[in-house]
C-alpha positions in Angstrom: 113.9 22.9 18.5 117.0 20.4 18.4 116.2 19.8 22.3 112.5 18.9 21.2 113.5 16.5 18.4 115.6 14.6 20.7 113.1 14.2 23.0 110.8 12.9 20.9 112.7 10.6 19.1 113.6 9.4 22.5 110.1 8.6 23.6 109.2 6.8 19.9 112.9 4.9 20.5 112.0 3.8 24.4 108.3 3.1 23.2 109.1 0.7 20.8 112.5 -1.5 22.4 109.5 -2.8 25.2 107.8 -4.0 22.2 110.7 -6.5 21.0 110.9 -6.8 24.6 108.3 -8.5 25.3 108.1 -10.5 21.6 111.5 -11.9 22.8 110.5 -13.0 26.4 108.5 -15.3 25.1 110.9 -17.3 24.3 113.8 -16.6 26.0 115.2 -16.0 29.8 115.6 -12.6 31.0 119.5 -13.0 31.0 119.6 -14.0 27.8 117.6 -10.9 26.9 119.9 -8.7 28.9 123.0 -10.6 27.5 122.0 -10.1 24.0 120.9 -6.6 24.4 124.3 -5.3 25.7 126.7 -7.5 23.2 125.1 -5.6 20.7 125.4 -2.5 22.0 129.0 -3.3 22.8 129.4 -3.7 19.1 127.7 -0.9 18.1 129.4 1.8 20.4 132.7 -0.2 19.4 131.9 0.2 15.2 130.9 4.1 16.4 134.1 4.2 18.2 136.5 3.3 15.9 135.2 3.9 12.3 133.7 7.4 13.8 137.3 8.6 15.2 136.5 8.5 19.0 139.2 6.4 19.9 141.7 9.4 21.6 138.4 10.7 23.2 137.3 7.4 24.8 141.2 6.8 26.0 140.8 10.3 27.2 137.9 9.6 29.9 138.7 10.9 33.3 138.6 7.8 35.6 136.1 8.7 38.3 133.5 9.5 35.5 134.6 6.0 34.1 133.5 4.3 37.4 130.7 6.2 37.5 129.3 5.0 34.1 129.9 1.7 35.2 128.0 2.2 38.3 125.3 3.9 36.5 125.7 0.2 33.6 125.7 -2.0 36.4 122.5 -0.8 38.4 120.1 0.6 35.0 122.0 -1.8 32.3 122.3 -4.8 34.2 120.2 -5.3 37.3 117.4 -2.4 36.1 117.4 -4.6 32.9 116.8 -8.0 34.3 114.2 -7.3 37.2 112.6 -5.3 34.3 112.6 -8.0 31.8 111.5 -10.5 34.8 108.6 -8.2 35.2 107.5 -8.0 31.5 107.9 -11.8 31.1 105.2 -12.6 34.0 102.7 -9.3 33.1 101.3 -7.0 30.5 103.2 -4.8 28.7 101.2 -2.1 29.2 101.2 -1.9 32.8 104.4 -3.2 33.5 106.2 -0.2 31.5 104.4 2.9 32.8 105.5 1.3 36.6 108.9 1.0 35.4 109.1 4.8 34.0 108.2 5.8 37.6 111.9 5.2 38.1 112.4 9.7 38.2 110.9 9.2 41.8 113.7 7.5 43.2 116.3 9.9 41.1 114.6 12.8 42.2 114.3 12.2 46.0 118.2 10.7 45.7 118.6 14.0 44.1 118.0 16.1 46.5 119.8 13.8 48.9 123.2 12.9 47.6 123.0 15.7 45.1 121.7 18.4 46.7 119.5 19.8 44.7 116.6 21.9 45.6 112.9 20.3 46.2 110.4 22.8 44.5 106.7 23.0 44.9 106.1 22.2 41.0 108.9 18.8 41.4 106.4 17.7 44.6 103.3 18.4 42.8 104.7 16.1 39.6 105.8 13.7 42.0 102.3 13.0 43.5 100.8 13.2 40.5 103.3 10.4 39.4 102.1 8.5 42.5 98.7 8.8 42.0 99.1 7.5 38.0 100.9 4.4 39.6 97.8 3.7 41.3 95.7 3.8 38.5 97.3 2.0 36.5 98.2 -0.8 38.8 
């Protein structure tokens, strides 16, 4: 049930940021966009951090997972960010964000690449039919 509400609550919180999104392009750059977006969540995990206690556990963070958060900020928070914003500043909202949550197809074939993870009939049969709603939509 907790697993469910999550969920949820991410879809409604991911289905609405577009929304300012795209309000904001309209008058402003994509990097400003990006810019904003991250100082405030810089703040905001800072307040969490240090009026919510987490200080030892952030100075506690093994190093290679460190680099790989940034890696995983760099690509999705900075670079994801602006060539997304680029793309919602030039088209509709509602076709540029259903292309952009296609996204799983690159994890999942990088997946089973770097990761090694296994490639099941049901993952191959979601995958298509992710490819075929990318056509319709485009």
């Amino acid at each position: 049930m907790v697993l469910t509400i999550l969920l949820v609550l991410t879809v409604i919180f991911w289905g609405i940021a577009p929304i300012f999104d795209k309000i904001a392009l309209s008058n402003s750059s994509p990097f400003l966009g990006n810019l904003s977006r991250s100082i405030t969540i810089t703040f905001v995990l800072l307040a969490i951090t240090f009026l919510g206690g987490k200080t030892k556990e952030f100075l506690q963070i093994d190093f290679r997972s460190f680099i790989y958060f940034a890696l995983s900020g760099i690509f999705a928070g900075c670079l994801g960010v602006f060539t997304y914003y680029k793309a919602l500043q030039i088209s509709q909202t509602s076709k540029i964000v259903p292309l952009a949550a296609t996204y799983p197809l690159v994890t999942a074939l990088l997946s089973v690449i770097f990761l090694r993870e296994q490639l099941t009939f049901s993952r191959i049969l979601g995958t298509l039919l992710i490819i075929v709603g990318i056509w319709l939509v485009k």
